[in-house]
N, C-alpha and C positions, 0 to 999 in steps of 0.2 A: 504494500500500500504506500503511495508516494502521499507527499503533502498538498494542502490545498495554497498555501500559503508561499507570497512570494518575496524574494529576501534581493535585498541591494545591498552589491559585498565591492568594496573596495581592497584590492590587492596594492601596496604600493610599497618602494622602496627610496631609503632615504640613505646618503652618504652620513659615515657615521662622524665625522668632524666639519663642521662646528657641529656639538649637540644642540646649541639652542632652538633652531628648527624644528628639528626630531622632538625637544620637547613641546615645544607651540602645537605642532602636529597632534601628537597626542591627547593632550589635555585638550583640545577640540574634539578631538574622537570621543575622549571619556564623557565632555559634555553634553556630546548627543546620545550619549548610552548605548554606544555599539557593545557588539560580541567580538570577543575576541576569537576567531576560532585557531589560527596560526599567526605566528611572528608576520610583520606585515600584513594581514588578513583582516577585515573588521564586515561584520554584518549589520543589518536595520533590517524591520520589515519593509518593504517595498511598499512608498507610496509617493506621489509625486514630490511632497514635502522635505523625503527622508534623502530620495534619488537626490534632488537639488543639491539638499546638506552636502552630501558624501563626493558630488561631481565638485562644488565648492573646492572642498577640502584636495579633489585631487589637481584640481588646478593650481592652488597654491605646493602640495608637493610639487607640481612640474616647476612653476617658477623659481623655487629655490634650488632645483640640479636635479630632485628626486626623477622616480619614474612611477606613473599609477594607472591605473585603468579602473572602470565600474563596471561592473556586471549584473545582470538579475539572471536571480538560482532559484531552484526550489531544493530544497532536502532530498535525499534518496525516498526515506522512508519520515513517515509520522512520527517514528519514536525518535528520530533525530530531532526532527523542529521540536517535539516537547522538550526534548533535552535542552536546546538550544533557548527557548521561551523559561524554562525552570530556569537557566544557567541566568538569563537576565531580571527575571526577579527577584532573584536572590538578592542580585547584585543591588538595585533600589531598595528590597525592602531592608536592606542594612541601612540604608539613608532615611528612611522613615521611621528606625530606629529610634535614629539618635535624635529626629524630633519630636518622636514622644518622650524621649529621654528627658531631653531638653524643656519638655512643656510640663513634663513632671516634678522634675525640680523648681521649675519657677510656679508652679502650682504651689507647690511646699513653700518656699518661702516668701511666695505673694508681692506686692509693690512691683508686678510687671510694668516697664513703660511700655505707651505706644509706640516708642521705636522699635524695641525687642519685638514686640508681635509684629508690627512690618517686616521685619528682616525674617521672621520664622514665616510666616505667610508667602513671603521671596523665595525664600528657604524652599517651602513645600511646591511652590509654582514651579521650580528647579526640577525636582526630583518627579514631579507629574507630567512633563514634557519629554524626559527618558523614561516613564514607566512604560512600555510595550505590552507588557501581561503582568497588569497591576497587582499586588499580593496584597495579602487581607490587612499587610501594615499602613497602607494606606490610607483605608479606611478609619483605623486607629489615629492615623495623624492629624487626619484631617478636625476630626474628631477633639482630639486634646488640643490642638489650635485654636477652635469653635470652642471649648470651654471658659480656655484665656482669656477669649475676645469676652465672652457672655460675663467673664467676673471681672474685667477692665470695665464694661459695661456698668456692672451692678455699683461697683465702686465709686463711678463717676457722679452716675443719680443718686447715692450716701451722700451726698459731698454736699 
């Protein structure tokens, strides 16, 4: 059984001195929440949004010396793309984590400012633009941010 699901995979190769490049590169990759599947290798699901991203990204390898190309793949099989969908929510819901982490300790000890909840609110917009196959921490986060707000809220009309 192949997948139904179609994946825009950028292969690209980058000279390894200067690093700075290589890392600009990357930290662009990471922020669009590709899959890593090999060295050079990066995945997204295929949608014109993601293709844009990733043809982006290999234009700027080409201009700094690298070499890239895009491609759209499907999986062999089903249990690949699940693999591949598990392997990326993992990866966000660690980031969703650390903002319920985060909204739990300023729940504890209360006097949230408005800035904090902006930037966790930023925070969470972040990690829901690379979520691909949202995990149930999501939900949670969203969640503990929406409590924040409702007792920044309650606190203001005390006042």
């Amino acid at each position: 059984m192949t997948s139904e699901l179609e994946w825009v995979l950028l292969a690209y190769r980058l000279p390894r001195e200067p690093s700075t490049p290589r890392i600009a590169v990357w930290r662009k990759l990471r922020r669009l929440g590709v899959a890593q599947l090999l060295d050079g290798l990066v995945a997204l699901p295929a949608d014109a949004r993601t293709k844009e991203q990733l043809e982006w990204v290999a234009d700027e390898v080409i201009e700094i010396g690298g070499q890239a190309t895009v491609w759209i793949a499907r999986t062999a099989t089903a249990a690949d793309e699940r693999r591949l969908a598990a392997e990326m929510a993992e990866a966000v819901a660690n980031d969703y984590r650390a903002v319920i982490d985060e909204a739990a300790q300023l729940a504890s000890t209360g006097g949230t400012s408005a800035r904090t909840l902006g930037r966790l609110r930023r925070q969470l917009e972040r990690i829901d633009r690379r979520s691909f196959f949202p995990p149930p921490e999501r939900n949670h986060a969203r969640a503990a941010v929406r409590q924040l707000v409702a007792e920044k809220a309650k606190e203001g009309a005390a006042r």
